[in-house]
N, C-alpha and C positions, 0 to 999 in steps of 0.2 A: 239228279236228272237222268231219265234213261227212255230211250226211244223206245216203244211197243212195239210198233208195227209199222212199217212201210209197202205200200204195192202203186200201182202207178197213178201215180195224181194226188195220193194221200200220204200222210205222215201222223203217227198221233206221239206224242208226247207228254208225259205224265198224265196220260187219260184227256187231250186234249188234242183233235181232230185238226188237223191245217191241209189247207187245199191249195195251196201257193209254193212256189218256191221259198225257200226260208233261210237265215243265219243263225247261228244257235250262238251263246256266246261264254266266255267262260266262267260268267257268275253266275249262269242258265236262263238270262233271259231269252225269248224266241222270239225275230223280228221277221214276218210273214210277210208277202207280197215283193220279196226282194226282187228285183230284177237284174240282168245285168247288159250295160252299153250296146254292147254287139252280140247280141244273142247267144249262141251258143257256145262265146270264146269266152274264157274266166280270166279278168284281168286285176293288175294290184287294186286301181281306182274301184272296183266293184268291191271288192273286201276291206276297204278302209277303216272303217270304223272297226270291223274284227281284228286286224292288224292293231288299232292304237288299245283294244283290250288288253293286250296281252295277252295270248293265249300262247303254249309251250308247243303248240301241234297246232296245226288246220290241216282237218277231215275236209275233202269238198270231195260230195255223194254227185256225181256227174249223168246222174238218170239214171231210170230204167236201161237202156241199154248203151249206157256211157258217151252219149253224145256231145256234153260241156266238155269242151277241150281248155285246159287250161294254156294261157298264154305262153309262149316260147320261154321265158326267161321269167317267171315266175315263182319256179321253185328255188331258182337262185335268187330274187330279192330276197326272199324271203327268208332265206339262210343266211342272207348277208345279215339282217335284225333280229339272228339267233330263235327262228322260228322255224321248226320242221314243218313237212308238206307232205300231205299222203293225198292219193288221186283215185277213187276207185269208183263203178259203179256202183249207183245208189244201196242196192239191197246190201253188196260185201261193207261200203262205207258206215252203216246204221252198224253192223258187228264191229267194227273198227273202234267208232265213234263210243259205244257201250265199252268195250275193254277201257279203252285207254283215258274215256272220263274218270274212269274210277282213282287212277293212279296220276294223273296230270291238270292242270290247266288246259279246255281244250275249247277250240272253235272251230266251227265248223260250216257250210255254208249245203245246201241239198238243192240239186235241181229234181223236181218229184215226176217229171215226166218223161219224155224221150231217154 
């Protein structure tokens, strides 16, 4: 699986266009229209179901100009169930996401706008 393109508000994925926010997961299904609770905070309950995947890493792409802040202590749950956490705006997070699918199990969750 490997992302093509990202710019604000789109995302394509193996030649396949998404206009929503998105979870990517790490057998590569892609589940579109994700939301999350409180807008523009990233919390565990929003990534749940990426979390019981298993994935060795979660990428979360926090927009175009990184406005998804993830929750205070969420990079430590997450460490506590041996899952690393990287945090970046969208555009750096799609290179992230590219590298390190190659070599891991990975999840990842994309806010495509702000």
């Amino acid at each position: 699986m490997k992302i093509e393109a990202y710019s604000f508000g789109w995302m394509i994925i193996d030649g396949k266009k998404y206009t929503s926010d998105l979870l990517i997961y790490p057998d590569g299904r892609v589940e579109d229209a994700w939301y999350r609770k409180r807008g523009h905070e990233l919390s565990t309950d929003d990534i749940s179901a990426l979390i019981q995947a298993g994935p060795e890493i979660i990428i979360a792409g926090t927009g175009a100009s990184g406005l998804m802040k993830p929750e205070k202590d969420l990079e430590k749950r997450l460490f506590q169930k041996g899952i690393g956490f990287i945090s970046l705006p969208s555009h750096e997070a799609v290179k992230c996401y590219n590298q390190w699918s190659l070599e891991k199990p990975v999840g990842a969750c994309f806010h495509l706008t702000c």
